[in-house]
Rosetta silent file (secondary structure, phi, psi, omega in degrees, C-alpha in Angstrom):
SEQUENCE: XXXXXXXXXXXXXXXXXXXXXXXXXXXXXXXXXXXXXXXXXXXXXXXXXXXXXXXXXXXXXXXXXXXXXXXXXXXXXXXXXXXXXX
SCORE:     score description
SCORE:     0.000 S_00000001
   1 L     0.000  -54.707  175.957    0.000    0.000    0.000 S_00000001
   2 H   -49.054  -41.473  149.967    2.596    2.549    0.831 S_00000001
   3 H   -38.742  -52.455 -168.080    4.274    1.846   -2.526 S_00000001
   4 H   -73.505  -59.511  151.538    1.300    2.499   -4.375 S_00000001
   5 H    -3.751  -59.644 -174.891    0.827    5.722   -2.249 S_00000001
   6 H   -60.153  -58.495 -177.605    4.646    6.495   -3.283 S_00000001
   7 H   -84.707    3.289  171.414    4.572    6.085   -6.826 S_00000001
   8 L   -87.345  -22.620 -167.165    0.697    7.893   -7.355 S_00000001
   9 H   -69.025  -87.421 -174.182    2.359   10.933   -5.575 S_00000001
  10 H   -32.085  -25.812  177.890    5.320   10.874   -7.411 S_00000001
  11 H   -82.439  -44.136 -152.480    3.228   10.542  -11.042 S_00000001
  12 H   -77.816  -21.597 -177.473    1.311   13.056  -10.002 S_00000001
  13 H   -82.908  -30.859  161.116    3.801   15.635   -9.114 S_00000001
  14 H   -80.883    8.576  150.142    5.684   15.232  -12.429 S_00000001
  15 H   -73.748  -53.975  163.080    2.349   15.382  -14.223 S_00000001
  16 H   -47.611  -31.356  172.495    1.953   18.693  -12.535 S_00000001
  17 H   -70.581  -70.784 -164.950    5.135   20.052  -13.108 S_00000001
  18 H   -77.825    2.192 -176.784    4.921   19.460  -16.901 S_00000001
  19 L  -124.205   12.325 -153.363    1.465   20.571  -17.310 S_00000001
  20 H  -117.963  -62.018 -167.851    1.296   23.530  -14.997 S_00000001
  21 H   -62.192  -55.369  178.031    3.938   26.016  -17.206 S_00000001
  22 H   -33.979  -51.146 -178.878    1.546   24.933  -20.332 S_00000001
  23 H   -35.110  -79.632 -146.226   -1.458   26.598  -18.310 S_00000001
  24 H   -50.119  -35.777  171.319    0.736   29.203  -17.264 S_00000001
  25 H   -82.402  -13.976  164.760    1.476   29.958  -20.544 S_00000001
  26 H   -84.056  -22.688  164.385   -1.761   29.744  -21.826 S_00000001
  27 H  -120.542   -4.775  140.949   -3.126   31.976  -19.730 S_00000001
  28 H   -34.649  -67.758  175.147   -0.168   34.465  -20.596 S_00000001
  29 H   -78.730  -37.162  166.764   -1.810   34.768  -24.181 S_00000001
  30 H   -15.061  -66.835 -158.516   -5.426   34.590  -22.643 S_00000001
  31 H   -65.555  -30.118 -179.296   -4.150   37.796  -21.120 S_00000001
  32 H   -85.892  -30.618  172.389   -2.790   39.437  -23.891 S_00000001
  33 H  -110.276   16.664  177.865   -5.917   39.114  -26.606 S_00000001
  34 L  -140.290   16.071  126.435   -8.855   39.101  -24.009 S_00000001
  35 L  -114.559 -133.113 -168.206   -7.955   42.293  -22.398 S_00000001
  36 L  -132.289  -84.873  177.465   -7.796   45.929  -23.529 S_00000001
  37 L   -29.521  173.762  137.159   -5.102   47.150  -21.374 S_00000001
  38 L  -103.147   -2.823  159.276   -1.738   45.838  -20.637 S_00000001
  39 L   -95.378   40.734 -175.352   -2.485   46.249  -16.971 S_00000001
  40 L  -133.588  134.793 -168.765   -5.683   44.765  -16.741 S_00000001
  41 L  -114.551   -4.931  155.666   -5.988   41.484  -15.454 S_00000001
  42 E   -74.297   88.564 -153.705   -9.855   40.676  -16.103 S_00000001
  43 L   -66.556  160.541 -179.644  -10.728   39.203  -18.827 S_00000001
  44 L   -63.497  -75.837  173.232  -13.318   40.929  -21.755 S_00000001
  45 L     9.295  -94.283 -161.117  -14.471   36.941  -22.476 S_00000001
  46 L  -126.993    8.769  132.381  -15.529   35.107  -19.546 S_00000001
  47 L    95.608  -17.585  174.940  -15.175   37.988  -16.671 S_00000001
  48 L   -81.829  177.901 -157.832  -12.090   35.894  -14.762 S_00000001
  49 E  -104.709  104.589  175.735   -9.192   37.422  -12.830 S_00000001
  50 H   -59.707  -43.766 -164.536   -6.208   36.087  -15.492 S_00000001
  51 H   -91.639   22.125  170.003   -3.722   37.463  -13.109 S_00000001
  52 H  -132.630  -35.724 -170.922   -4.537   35.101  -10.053 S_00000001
  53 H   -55.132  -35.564  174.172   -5.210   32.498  -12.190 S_00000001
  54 H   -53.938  -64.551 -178.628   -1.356   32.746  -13.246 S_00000001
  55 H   -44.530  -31.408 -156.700   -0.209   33.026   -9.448 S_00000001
  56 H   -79.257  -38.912 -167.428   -2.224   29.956   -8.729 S_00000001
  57 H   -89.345   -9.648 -155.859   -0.478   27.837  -11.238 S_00000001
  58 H  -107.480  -38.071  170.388    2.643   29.491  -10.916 S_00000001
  59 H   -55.025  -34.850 -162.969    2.131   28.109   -6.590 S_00000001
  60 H   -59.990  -70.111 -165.190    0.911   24.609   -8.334 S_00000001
  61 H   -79.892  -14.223  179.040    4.211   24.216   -9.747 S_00000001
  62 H   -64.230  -46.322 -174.968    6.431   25.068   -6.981 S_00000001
  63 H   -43.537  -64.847 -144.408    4.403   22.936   -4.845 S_00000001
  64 H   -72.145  -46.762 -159.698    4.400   19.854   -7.515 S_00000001
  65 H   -60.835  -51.390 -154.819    8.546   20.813   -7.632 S_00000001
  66 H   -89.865  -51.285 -163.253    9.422   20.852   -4.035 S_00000001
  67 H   -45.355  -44.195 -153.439    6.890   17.639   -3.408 S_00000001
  68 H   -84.185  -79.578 -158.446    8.937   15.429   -6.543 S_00000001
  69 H   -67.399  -28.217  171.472   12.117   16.275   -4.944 S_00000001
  70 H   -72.242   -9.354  176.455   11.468   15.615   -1.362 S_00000001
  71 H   -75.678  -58.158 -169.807    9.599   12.381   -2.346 S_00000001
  72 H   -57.308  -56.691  162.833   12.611   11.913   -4.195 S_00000001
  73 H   -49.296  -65.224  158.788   15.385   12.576   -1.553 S_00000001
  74 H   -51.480   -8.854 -162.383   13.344   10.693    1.561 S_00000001
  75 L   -48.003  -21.254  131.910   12.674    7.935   -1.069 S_00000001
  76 L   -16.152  -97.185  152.013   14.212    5.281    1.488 S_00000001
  77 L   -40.821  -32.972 -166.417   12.767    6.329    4.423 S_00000001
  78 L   -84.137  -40.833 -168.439    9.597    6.684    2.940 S_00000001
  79 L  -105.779  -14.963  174.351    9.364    3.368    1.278 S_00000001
  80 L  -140.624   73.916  176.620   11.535    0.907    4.213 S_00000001
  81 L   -80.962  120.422  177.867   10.513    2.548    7.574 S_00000001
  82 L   -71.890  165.649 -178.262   12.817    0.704   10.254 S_00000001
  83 L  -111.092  141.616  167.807    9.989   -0.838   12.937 S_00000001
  84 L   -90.588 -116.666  169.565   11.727   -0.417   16.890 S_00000001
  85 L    50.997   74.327  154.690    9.408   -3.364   17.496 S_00000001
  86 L   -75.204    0.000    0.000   11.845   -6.402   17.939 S_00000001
């Protein structure tokens, strides 16, 4: 169980990683033909706030970043926990 645990975590945070900067980039041009301004962060379209959607994704990947490497580093620990229990 803990395995399985290990390796959905680990898929998910390099799925996250590599899909997060598309958004991010994606909502870069969002920003550029669906508002009027260059400081206006609402879009004309569909009325959302472009410029938190960017922050959000731009937390997503740090998050996804820092998770994959400490998952990576503990990878040991995490998967052959000594038992005191003799």
């Amino acid at each position: 169980m803990r395995k399985t645990v290990y390796f959905l975590l680990i898929a998910i945070s390099i799925l996250g990683t590599l899909v997060t900067p598309y958004g991010i980039v994606n909502t870069m041009v969002s920003l550029k033909y669906e508002t009027e301004n260059i400081n206006d962060c609402v879009s004309n379209v569909n009325g959302i706030n472009l410029c938190d959607t960017i922050r959000n994704l731009k937390i997503i990947f740090v998050f996804c970043l820092v998770l994959l490497v400490f998952l990576i580093y503990f990878r040991k620990k995490i998967l052959n926990p000594k038992s005191n229990a003799e």
